[in-house]
C-alpha positions as CSV (number, residue, x, y, z in Angstrom):
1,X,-61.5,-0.4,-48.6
2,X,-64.6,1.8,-47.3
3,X,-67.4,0.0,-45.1
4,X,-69.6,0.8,-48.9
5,X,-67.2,-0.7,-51.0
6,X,-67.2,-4.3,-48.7
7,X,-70.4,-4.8,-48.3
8,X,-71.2,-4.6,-52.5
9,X,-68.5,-7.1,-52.9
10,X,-69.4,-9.4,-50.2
11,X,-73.0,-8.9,-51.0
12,X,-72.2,-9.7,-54.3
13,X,-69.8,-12.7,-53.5
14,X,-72.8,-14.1,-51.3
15,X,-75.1,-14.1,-54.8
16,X,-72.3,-15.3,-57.0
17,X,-72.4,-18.8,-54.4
18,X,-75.8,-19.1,-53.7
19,X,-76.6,-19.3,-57.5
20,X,-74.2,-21.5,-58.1
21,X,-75.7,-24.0,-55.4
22,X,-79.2,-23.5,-56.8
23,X,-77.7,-24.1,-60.2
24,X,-75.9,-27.6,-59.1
25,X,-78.6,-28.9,-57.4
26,X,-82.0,-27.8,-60.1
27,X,-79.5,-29.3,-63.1
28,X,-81.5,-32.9,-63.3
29,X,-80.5,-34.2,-66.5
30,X,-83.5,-33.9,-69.4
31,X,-84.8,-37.1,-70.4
32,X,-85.0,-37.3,-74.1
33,X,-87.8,-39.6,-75.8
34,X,-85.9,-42.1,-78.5
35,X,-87.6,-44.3,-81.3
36,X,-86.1,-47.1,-83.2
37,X,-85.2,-45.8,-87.0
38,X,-85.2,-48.5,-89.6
39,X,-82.8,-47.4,-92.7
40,X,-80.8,-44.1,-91.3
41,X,-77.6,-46.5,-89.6
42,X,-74.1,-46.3,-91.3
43,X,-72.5,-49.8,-91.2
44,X,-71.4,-51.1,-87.7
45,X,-73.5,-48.3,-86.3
46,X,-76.9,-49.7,-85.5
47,X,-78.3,-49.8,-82.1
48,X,-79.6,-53.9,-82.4
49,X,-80.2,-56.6,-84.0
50,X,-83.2,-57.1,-87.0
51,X,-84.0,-60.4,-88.7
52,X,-82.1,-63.7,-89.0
53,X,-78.7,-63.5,-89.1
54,X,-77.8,-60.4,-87.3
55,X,-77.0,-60.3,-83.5
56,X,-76.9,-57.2,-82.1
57,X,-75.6,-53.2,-82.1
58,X,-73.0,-52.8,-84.9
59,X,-74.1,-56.0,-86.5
60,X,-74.9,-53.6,-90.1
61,X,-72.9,-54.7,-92.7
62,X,-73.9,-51.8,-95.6
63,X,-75.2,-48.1,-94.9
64,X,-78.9,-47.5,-94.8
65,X,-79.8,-51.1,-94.4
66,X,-83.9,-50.9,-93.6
67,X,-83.4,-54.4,-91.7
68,X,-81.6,-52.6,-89.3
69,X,-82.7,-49.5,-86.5
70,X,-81.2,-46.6,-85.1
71,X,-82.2,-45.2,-82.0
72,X,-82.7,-40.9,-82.5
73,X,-84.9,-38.4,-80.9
74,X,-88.6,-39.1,-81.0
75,X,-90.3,-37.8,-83.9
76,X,-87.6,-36.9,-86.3
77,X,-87.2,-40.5,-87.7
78,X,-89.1,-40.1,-91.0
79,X,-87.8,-36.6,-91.9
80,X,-84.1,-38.1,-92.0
81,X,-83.3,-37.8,-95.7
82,X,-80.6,-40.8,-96.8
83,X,-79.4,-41.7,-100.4
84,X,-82.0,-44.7,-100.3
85,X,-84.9,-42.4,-98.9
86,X,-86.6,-41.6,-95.6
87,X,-85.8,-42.8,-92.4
88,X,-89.1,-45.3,-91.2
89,X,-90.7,-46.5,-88.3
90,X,-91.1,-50.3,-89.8
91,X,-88.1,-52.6,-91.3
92,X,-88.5,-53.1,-94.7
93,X,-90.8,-55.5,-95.9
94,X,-88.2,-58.0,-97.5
């Protein structure tokens, strides 16, 4: 290997590790903003209990039960479509 050749591929091996340091230690994890959705959990998959009677995460009994919340990314609760409606902010009113 020529003196020309060597130096590219250690120049290029030296790039190849210090990217790969910068890229380990700048990967924080990304925070994402939840909000509690009333009406958009299958049964036994809500996040927590809502009213009397219910205890806590996969307490749901029936899909889309407004009594019971979801937790999904913050401002996308009221634009999930289910067969009973939109996704809300509030429990029902029962």
């Amino acid at each position: 290997m020529n003196p020309r050749n060597l130096a590219t591929a250690a120049f290029t091996l030296a790039a190849l590790v210090s990217g790969a340091a910068m890229a380990q230690t700048n990967a924080a994890p990304a925070k994402t903003s939840v909000e509690k959705c009333y009406g958009v959990a299958l049964s036994g998959q809500n996040d927590c209990k809502a009213g009397a009677g219910t205890t806590c995460a996969a307490s749901q009994k029936t899909d889309y039960d407004a009594d019971h919340w979801k937790n999904v990314p913050a401002g996308t609760c009221t634009s999930i479509k289910t067969p009973h409606g939109m996704g809300s902010l509030t429990p029902s009113a029962s």
